[in-house]
N, C-alpha and C positions, 0 to 999 in steps of 0.2 A: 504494500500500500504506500509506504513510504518513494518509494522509487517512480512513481505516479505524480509526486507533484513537481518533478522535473519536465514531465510533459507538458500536464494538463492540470489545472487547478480544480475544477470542478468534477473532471472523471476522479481524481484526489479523492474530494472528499465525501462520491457516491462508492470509492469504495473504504471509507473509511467507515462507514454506517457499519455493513456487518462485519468489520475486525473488532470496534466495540462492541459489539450487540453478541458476538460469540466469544469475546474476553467476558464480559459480564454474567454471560449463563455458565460461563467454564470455569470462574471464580464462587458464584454460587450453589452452583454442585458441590463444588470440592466444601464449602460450605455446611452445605447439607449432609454431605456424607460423614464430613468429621462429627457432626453434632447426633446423626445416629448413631454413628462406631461409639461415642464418649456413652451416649445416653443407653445401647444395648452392652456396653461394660458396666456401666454401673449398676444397671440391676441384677447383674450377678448370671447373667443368661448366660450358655453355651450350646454348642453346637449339638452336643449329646441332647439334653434338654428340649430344643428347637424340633431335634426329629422324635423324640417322643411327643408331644405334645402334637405333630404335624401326625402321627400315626394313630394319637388315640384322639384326637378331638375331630380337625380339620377333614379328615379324608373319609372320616364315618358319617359325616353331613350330607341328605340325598342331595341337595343343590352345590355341592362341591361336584360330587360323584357323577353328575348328568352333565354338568357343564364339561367336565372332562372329558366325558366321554361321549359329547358330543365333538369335542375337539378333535379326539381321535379318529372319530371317523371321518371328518371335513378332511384332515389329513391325509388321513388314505384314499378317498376319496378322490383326493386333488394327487396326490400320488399315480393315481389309475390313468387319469387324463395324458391320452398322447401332448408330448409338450410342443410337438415340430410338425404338426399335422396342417399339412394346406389347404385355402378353404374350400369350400364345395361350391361349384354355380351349377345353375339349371341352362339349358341351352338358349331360354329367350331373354335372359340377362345380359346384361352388355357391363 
């Protein structure tokens, strides 16, 4: 972006919009992230914990269970799908 206002001033500062605009969201992640990682230290959670809790709570809910497994099969589904298949015309199509 920098190298941009040797040229042009204004293509400058059209791209300087998103080098801040993706410093800012890239600063607040990291953000975010550290104030989860502090906040799931401190309450004492672990990884062990995490998947017991995901095995007996989380996964025995039928609306966990259906959304999943609707996913799985959209998945396969979309798996099945020729991916390179050309399209079809009828003969009085142009």
């Amino acid at each position: 972006t920098i190298s941009f206002f040797s040229y042009n001033i204004l293509i400058a500062i059209i791209m300087l919009i998103p080098t801040i605009m993706f410093t800012a969201v890239a600063s607040l992640s990291f953000i975010a992230l550290t104030r989860i990682h502090n906040f799931y230290r401190g309450s004492g959670a672990s990884m062990s914990k995490a998947q017991e809790e995901w095995s007996t709570g989380a996964w025995k809910n039928p609306h966990v269970q259906a959304a999943a497994q609707q996913a799985a099969m959209g998945a396969a589904a979309g798996a099945m799908q020729d991916q390179f298949s050309s399209p079809q015309y009828n003969d009085n199509q142009v």
